[in-house]
C-alpha positions in Angstrom: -9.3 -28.2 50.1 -7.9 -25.1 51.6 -9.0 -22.3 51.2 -5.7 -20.3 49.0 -6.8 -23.3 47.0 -10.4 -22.4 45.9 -9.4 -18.8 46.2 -7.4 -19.7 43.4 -9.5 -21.5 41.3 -12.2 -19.0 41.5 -9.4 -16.6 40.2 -8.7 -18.6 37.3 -12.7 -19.4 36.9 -13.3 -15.3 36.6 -9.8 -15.0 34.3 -11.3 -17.7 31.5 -14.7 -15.9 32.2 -13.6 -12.4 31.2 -11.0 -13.7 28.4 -14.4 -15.6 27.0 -16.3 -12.1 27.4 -13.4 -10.5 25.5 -13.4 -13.5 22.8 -16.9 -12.9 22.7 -16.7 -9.0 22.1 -14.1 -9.7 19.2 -16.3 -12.5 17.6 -19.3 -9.9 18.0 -17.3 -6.7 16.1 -16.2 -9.1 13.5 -19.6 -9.7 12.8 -20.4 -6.5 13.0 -17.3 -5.1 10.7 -16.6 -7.9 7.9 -12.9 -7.4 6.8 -11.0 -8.7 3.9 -7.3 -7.9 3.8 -5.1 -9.4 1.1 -0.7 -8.8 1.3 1.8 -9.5 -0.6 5.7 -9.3 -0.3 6.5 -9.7 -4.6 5.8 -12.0 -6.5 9.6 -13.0 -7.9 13.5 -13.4 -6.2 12.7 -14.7 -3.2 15.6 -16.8 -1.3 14.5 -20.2 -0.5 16.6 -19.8 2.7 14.1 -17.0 3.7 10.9 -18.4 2.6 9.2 -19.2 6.3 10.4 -15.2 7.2 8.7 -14.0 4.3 5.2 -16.0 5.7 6.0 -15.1 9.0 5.8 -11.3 8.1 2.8 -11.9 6.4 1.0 -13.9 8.6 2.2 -11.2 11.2 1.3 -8.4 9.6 -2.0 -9.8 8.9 -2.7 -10.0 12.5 -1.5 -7.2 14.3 -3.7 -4.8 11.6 -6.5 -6.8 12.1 -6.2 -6.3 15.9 -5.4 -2.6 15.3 -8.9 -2.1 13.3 -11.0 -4.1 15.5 -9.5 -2.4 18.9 -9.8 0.7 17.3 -13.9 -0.1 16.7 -14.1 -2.0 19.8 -13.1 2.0 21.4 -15.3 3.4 18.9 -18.4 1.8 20.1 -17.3 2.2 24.1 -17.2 5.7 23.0 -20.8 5.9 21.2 -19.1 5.6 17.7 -17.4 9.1 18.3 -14.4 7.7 16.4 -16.0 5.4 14.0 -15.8 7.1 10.7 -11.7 7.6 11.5 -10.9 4.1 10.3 -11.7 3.0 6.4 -10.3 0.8 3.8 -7.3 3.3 3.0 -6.3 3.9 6.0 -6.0 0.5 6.9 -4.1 -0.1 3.9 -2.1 2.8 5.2 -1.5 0.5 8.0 -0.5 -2.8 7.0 2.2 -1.2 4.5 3.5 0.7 7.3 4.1 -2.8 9.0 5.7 -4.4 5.9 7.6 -0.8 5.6 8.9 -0.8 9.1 10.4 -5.1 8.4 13.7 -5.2 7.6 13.3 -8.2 5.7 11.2 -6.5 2.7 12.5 -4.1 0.1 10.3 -1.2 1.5 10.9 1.5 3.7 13.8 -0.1 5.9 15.7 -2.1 4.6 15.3 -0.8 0.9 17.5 -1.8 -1.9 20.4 1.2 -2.6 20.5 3.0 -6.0 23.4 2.9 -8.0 25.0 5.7 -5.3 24.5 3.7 -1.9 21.4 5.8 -0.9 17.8 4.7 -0.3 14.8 5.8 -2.9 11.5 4.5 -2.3 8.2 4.7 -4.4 4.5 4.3 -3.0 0.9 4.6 -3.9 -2.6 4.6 -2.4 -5.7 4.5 -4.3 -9.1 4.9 -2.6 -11.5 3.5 -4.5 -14.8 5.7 -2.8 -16.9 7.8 -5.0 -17.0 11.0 -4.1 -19.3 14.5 -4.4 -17.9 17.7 -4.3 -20.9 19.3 -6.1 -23.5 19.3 -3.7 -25.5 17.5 -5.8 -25.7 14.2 -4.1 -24.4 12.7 -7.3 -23.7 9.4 -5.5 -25.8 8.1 -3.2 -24.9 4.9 -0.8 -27.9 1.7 -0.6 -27.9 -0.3 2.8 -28.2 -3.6 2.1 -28.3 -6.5 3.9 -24.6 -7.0 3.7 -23.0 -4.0 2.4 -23.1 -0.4 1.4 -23.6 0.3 -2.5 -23.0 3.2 -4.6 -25.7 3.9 -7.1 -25.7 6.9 -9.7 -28.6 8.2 -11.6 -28.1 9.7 -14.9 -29.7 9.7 -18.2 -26.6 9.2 -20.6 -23.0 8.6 -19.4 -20.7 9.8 -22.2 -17.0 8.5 -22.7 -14.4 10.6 -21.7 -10.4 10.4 -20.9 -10.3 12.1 -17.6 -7.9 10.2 -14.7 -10.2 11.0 -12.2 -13.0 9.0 -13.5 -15.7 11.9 -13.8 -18.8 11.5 -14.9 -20.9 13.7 -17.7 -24.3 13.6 -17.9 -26.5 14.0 -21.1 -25.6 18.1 -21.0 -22.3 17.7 -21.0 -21.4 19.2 -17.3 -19.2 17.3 -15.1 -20.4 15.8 -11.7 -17.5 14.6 -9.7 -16.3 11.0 -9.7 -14.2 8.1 -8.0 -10.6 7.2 -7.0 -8.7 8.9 -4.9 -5.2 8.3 -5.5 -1.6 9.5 -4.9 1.6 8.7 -5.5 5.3 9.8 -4.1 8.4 8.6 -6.6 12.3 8.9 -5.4 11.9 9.6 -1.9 14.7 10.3 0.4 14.5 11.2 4.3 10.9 9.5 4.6 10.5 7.2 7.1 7.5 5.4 6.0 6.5 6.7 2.2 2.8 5.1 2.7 2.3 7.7 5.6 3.1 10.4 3.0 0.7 8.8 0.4 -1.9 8.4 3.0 -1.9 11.7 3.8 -2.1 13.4 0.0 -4.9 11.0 -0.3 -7.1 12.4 3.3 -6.0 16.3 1.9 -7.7 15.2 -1.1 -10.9 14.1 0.1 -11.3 17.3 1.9 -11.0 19.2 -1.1 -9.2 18.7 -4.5 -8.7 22.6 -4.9 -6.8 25.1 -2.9 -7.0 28.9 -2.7 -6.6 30.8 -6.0 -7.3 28.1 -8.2 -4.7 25.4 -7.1 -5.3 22.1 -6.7 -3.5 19.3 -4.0 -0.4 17.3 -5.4 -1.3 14.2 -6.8 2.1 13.2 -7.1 5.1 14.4 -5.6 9.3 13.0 -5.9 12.3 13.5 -4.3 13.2 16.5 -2.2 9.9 18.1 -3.2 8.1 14.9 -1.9 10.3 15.5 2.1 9.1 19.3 1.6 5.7 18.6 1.9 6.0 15.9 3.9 7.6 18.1 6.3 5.1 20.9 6.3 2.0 18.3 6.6 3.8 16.5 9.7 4.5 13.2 8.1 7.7 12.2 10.0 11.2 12.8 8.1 14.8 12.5 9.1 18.1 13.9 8.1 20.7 11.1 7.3 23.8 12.1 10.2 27.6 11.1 9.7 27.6 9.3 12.7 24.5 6.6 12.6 24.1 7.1 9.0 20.7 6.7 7.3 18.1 4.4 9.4 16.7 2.9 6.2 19.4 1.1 5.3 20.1 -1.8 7.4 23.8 -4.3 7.3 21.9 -6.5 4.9 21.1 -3.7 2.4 24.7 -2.6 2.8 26.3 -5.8 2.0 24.5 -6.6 -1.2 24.9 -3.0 -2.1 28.8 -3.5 -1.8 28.4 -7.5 -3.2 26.4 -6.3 -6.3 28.7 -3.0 -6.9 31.4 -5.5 -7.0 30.1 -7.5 -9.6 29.2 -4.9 -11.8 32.9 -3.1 -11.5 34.0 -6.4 -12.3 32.0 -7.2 -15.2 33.2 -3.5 -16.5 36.9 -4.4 -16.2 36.7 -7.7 -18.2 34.1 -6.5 -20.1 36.6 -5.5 -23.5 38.2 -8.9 -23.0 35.5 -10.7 -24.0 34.1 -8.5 -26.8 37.3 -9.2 -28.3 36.9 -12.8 -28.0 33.2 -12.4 -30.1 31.4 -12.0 -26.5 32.1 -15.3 -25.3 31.5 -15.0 -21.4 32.0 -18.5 -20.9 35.3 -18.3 -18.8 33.4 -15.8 -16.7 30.5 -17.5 -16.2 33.0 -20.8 -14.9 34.7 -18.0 -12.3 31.6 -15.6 -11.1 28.3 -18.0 -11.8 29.3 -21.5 -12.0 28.2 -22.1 -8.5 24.6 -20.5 -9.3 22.1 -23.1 -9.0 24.2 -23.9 -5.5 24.9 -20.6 -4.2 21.6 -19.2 -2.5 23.0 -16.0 -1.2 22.6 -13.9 -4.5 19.1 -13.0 -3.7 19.3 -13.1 0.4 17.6 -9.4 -0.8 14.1 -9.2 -2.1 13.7 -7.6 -4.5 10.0 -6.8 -5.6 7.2 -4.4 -4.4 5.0 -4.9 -1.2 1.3 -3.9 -1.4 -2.0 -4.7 0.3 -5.5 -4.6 -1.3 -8.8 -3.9 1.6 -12.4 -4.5 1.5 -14.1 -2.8 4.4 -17.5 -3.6 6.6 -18.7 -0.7 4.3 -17.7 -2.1 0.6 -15.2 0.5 0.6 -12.2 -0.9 -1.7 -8.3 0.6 -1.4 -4.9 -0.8 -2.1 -1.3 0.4 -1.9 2.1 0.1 -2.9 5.6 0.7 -1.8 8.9 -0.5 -2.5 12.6 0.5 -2.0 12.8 -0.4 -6.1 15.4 -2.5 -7.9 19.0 -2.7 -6.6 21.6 0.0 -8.4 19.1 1.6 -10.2 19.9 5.5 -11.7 19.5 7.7 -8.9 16.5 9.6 -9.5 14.9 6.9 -11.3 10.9 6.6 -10.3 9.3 2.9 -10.6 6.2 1.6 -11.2 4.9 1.7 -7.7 4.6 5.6 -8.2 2.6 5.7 -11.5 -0.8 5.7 -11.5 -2.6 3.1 -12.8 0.4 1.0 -12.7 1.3 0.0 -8.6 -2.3 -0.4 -7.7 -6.0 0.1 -8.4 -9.1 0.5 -6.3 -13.1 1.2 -7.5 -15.9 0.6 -5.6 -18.9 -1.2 -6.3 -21.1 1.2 -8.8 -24.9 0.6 -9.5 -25.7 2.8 -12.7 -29.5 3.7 -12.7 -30.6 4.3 -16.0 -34.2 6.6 -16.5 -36.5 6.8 -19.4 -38.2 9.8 -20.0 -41.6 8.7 -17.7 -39.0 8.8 -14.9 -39.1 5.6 -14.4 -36.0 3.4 -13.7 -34.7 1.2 -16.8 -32.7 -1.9 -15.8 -29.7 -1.1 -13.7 -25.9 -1.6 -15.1 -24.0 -3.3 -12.0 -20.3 -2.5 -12.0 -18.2 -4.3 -9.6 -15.7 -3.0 -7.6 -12.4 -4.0 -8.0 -9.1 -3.9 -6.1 -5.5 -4.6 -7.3 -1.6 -4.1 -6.1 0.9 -4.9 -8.4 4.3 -6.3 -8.2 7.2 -4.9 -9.7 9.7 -6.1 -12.9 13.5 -6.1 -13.1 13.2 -3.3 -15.9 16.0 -0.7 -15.5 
């Protein structure tokens, strides 16, 4: 054997070697950092033709975040964990709708279905389901178990109460702070990825939920007011131009814009006819959607939301929403992916400590954390 030829081999030898070591760093970190990350693409109007692209971007988008997070620990712990406490469940959230944002295949971000005017109008939400203090008080304090961080919260009383944020009164009536971070943007133009803009009210509001003077940070935010603070807070925007148009909207977008704006002039024009023939649509039923159950290319488009739900290494719990909404909707109009309490949910895992009046602790009240992104409906 010459001696190019074992100079070779041992090459290859120390490439599997090293690609082994790597293999063996990534099996170690996911060990180290459990991950759960659930995606969807809608649940409803989904063209058969497209149903492997829909998996592919899912499947896709599963694996390039998941290689995101873990090279992001993997530099982390190189770094002696400088970094570590910049990556959670929402901002991975943040990431993986990004991804499905960026595809032109979803109705998100690019590629969004076009209001009733031809122009693109997206709604997104992130919830971060972490309890937070702001009282100094410790008021929630984190167990490490043998699997996971839990939240635990001693009190003597919890009374009910109405409040969105979820605060907690004790037994003298004051508040002390509470869980769920979220924010919502309804009716954006000029945003190139809405969940960036979400993502970012969300971190502001971690920091601190009031402002000088008594203000507090937006919890939701639409339309031009949305690109304003977008703007000042450096979440990237962009100015539709005459001659390449607005980047969001991509030939597909455009043609069922035109195809469905078509059918609806056409529907108005005939539409006296048949009132006067005791609403019979029969005839047009034979001329526009006879050929239905044949035709596949009336929903090439999907139509429904996009969202991801994320468990972290910590038992953090987030989830998110976006979607371009319904196709020739009002302009203006905001969807269900904007409202809270309606696009998604996230709570962590809460332990409620109950003491009698020894000080002693009574039985605990386990309340489990829960995570949810919803799809959308073809309400106007």
């Amino acid at each position: 054997m010459s001696e190019d030829n074992i100079n070779y081999i041992l090459s290859m030898s120390q490439q599997q070697e090293k690609k082994k070591s790597i293999n063996d760093d990534d099996d170690d970190l996911k060990k180290r950092y459990p991950l759960f990350i659930g995606i969807h693409v809608g649940a409803g109007y989904h063209s058969k033709k497209l149903s492997r692209s829909y998996r592919d971007v899912v499947d896709s988008c599963l694996k390039r975040s998941k290689d995101i997070v873990y090279q992001t620990l993997s530099d982390s712990d190189a770094s002696d964990g400088q970094q570590q406490h910049t990556i959670c469940a929402s901002s991975i959230v943040e990431i993986v709708i990004q991804m499905l944002e960026d595809d032109p295949l979803t109705n998100a971000g690019k590629g969004s279905n076009l209001n009733f005017d031809g122009q693109v109008e997206c709604d997104a939400s992130l919830m971060d389901g972490q309890f937070n203090c702001h009282c100094n008080n410790n008021c929630f304090q984190q167990q490490q178990s043998k699997d996971k961080k839990r939240y635990s919260i001693h009190h003597r009383q919890q009374q009910p109460n109405n409040n969105n944020n979820n605060n907690i009164i004790d037994n003298n009536g004051l508040m002390i702070c509470g869980g769920g971070i979220w924010a919502g943007v309804g009716a954006v133009n000029g945003i190139t990825n809405p969940i960036r803009l979400v993502g970012e009210m969300v971190k502001r509001q971690k920091k601190s939920a009031d402002k000088s003077l008594g203000r507090v940070r937006p919890l939701m935010l639409v339309a031009s007011g949305a690109k304003e603070w977008a703007m000042n807070h450096s979440v990237e925007t962009y100015d539709p131009n005459s001659l390449f148009g607005d980047p969001l909207i991509t030939q597909q977008s455009n043609l069922t814009y035109l195809k469905h704006k078509s059918k609806l002039e056409y529907w108005k024009s005939i539409k006296g006819h048949f009132e006067q023939e005791n609403g019979e649509n029969e005839e047009y039923n034979q001329q526009e959607g006879g050929d239905d159950d044949n035709d596949d290319n009336q929903d090439e488009q999907l139509y429904d939301t996009v969202g991801a739900i994320v468990v972290d290494w910590n038992g953090n719990v987030a989830a998110g929403v976006s979607s371009g909404g319904i196709s020739l909707k009002h302009p203006g109009r905001v969807g269900e992916a904007a409202i809270f309490g309606s696009g998604c949910w996230a709570q962590n895992e809460l332990i409620i400590k109950n003491h009698n009046d020894d000080g002693d602790d009574d039985d605990s009240i386990v309340i489990p954390g829960v995570a949810s992104s919803c799809t959308g409906t073809s309400f106007i």
